[in-house]
TORBA-867146 format. One record per atom (N, C-alpha, C): x, y, z; residue in three letters. Coordinates in steps of 0.02 Angstrom, whole numbers, plus 50000, padded with zeros to 5 digits. Atoms other than C-alpha are relative to their C-alpha. Layout:
XYZALA/...
This chain:
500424994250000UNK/500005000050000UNK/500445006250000UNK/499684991650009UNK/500785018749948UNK/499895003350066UNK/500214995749935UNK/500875028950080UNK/499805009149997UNK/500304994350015UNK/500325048650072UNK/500355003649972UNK/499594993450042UNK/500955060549931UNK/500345004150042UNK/499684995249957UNK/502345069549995UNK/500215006249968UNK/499854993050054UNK/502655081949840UNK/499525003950023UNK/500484992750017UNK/501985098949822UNK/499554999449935UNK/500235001850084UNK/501765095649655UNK/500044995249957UNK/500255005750050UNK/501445085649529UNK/500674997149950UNK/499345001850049UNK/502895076649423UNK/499744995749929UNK/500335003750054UNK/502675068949257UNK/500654994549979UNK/499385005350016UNK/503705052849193UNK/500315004049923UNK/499814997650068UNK/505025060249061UNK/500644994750007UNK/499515001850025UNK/506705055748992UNK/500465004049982UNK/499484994750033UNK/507835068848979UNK/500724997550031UNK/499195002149980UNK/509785066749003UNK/500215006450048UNK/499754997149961UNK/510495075449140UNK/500904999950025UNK/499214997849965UNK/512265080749199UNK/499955000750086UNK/499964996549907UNK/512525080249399UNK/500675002649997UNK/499344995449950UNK/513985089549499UNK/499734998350059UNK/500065001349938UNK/514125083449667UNK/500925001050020UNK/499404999849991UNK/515825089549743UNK/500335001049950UNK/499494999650044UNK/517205087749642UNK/499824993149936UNK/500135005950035UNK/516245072949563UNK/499315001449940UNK/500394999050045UNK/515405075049380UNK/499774994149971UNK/500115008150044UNK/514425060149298UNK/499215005449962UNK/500684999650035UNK/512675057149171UNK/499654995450028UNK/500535003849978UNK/511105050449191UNK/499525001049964UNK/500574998550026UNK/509265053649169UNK/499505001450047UNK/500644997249963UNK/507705061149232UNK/499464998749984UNK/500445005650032UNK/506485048049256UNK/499415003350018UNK/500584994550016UNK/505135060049312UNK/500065007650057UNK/499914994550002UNK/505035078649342UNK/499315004350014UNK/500384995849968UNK/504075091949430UNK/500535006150001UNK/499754991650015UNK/504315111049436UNK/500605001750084UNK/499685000049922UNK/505095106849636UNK/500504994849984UNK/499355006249990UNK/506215091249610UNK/499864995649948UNK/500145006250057UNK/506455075449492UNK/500204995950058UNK/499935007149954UNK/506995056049514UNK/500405001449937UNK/499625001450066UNK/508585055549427UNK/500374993050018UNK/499915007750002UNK/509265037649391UNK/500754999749959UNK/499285001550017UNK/511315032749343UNK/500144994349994UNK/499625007050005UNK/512295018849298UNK/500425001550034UNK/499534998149957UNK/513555028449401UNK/500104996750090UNK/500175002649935UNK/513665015649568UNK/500335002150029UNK/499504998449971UNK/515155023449618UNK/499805009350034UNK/500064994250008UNK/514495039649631UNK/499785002850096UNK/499934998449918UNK/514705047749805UNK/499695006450029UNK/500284995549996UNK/513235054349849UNK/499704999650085UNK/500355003149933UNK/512355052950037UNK/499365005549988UNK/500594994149993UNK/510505064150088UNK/500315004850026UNK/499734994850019UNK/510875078650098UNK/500445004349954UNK/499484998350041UNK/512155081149984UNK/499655006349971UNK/500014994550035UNK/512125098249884UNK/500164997049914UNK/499765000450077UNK/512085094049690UNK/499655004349959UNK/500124996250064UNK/511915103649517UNK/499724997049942UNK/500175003750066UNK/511015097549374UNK/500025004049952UNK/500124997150057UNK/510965102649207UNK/499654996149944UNK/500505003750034UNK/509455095749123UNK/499725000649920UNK/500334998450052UNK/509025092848948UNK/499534999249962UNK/500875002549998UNK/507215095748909UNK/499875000449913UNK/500255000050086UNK/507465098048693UNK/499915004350004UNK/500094993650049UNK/507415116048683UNK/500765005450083UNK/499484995049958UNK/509235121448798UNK/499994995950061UNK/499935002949948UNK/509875114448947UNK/499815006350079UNK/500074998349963UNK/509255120549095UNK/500214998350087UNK/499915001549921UNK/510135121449274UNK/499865003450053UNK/500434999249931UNK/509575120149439UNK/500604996350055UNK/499765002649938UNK/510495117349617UNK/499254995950053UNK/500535001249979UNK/509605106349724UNK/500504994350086UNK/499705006549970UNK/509845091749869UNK/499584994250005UNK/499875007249982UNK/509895074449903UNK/499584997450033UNK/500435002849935UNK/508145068149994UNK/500054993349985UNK/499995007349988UNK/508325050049958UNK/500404997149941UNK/499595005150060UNK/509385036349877UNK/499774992450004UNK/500015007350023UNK/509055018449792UNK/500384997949967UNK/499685003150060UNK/509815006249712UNK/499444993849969UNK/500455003850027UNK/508674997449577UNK/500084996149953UNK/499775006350047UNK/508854982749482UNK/499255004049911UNK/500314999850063UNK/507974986949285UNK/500334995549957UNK/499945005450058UNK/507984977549129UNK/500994996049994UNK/499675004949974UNK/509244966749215UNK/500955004250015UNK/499314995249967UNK/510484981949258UNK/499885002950083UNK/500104996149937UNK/510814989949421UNK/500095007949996UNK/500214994550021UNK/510415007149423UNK/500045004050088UNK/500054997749958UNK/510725021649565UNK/499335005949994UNK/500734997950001UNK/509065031449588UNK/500065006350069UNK/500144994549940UNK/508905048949687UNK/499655003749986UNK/500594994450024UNK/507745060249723UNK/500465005850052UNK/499654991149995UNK/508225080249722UNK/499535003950023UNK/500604993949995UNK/507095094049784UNK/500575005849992UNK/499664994050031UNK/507645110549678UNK/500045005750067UNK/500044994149948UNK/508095125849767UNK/499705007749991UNK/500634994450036UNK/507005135449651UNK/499574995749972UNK/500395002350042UNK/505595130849551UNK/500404999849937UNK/499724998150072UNK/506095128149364UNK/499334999149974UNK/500744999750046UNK/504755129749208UNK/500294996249963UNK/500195006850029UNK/504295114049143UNK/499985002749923UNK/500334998350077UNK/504055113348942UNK/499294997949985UNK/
C-alpha cells in the first residue's frame, strides 16, 4: 500500500539526460520524472558519492536548451531494471524551474 503524497507538486514521467555535479564529482544520467520542485534522477554511476543531503547541480536537457538548477539529496536507491543495476535519487530544487 503507497503511503501519502509527499510532493507539492505534481511530476510527470520524462526522459531527459541530465549532467550532475556533486563535489568535485561529475557524471550522466537521466530524469525519470520531473516536477517544477524536484525530479527522480537515475545513473549507471554506482560509484557515485552521493549521501541525503548532499548539495548537487544538474543541468537538464528538456529539447529546447539545457537548463540548470541546484538542488539536494532527499533519498537514495539502488534498483535493479531490465536486468541492470541502476542508482536512483530524488532532488528537491532550490527554486522552482519551468517545465516545457
Amino acid at each position: 500500500m503507497a503511503g501519502p503524497e509527499r510532493r507539492s507538486q505534481r511530476r510527470e514521467r520524462v526522459d531527459y539526460p541530465v549532467r550532475i555535479r556533486s563535489g568535485e564529482e561529475e557524471f550522466d544520467g537521466s530524469v525519470d520524472n520531473l516536477g517544477a520542485n524536484g525530479a527522480l534522477i537515475v545513473t549507471s554511476h554506482l560509484e557515485a558519492a552521493l549521501d541525503v543531503g548532499a548539495a548537487v547541480s544538474l543541468e537538464i536537457d528538456m529539447g529546447n536548451g539545457p537548463v540548470s538548477v541546484d538542488g539536494e539529496v532527499l533519498r537514495i536507491e539502488q534498483e535493479f531494471a531490465e536486468g541492470d543495476v541502476r542508482l536512483a535519487f530524488a532532488v528537491r530544487f532550490s527554486r522552482p524551474i519551468d517545465l516545457p
